[in-house]
C-alpha positions as CSV (number, residue, x, y, z in Angstrom):
1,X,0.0,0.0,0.0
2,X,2.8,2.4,0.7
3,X,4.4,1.4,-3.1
4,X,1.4,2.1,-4.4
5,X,1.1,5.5,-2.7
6,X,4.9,6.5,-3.5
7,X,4.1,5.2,-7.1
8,X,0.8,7.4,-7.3
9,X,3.0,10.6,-6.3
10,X,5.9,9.8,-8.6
11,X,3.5,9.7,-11.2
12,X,1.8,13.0,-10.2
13,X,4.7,15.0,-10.2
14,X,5.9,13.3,-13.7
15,X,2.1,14.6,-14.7
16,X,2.9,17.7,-12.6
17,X,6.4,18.7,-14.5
18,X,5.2,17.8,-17.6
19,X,2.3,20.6,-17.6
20,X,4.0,23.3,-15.5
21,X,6.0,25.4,-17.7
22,X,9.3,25.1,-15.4
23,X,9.6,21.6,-14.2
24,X,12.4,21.2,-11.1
25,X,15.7,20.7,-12.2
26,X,17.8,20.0,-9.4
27,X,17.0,17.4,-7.0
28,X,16.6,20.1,-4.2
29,X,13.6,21.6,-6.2
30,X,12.4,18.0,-6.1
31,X,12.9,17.2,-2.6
32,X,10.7,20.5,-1.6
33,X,8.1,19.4,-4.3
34,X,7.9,15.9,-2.6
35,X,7.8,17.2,1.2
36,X,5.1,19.6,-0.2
37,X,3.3,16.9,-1.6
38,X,3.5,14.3,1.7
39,X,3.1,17.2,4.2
40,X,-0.6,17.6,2.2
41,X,-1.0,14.6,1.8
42,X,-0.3,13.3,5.7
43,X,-2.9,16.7,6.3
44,X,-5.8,15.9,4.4
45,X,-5.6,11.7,5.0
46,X,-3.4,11.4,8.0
47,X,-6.0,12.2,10.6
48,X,-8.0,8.9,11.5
């Protein structure tokens, strides 16, 4: 269940940098992008 939610990210932010019109470059961009992402996700799903 955790692959499959790590896979379901990955593949929102491939969807993600392939519609904005500057996609992180660096892995630093990346690792803010991902924190973003599990800090909302742990928000909006982790309270049960």
């Amino acid at each position: 269940m955790r692959f499959l939610t790590y896979f379901s990210s990955l593949q929102f932010a491939w969807d993600i940098s392939l519609m904005s019109p500057a996609p992180p470059k660096t892995p630093k961009d990346l690792f803010f992008f991902f924190r973003f992402f599990f800090y909302t996700k742990v928000s909006r799903y982790g309270k049960n």
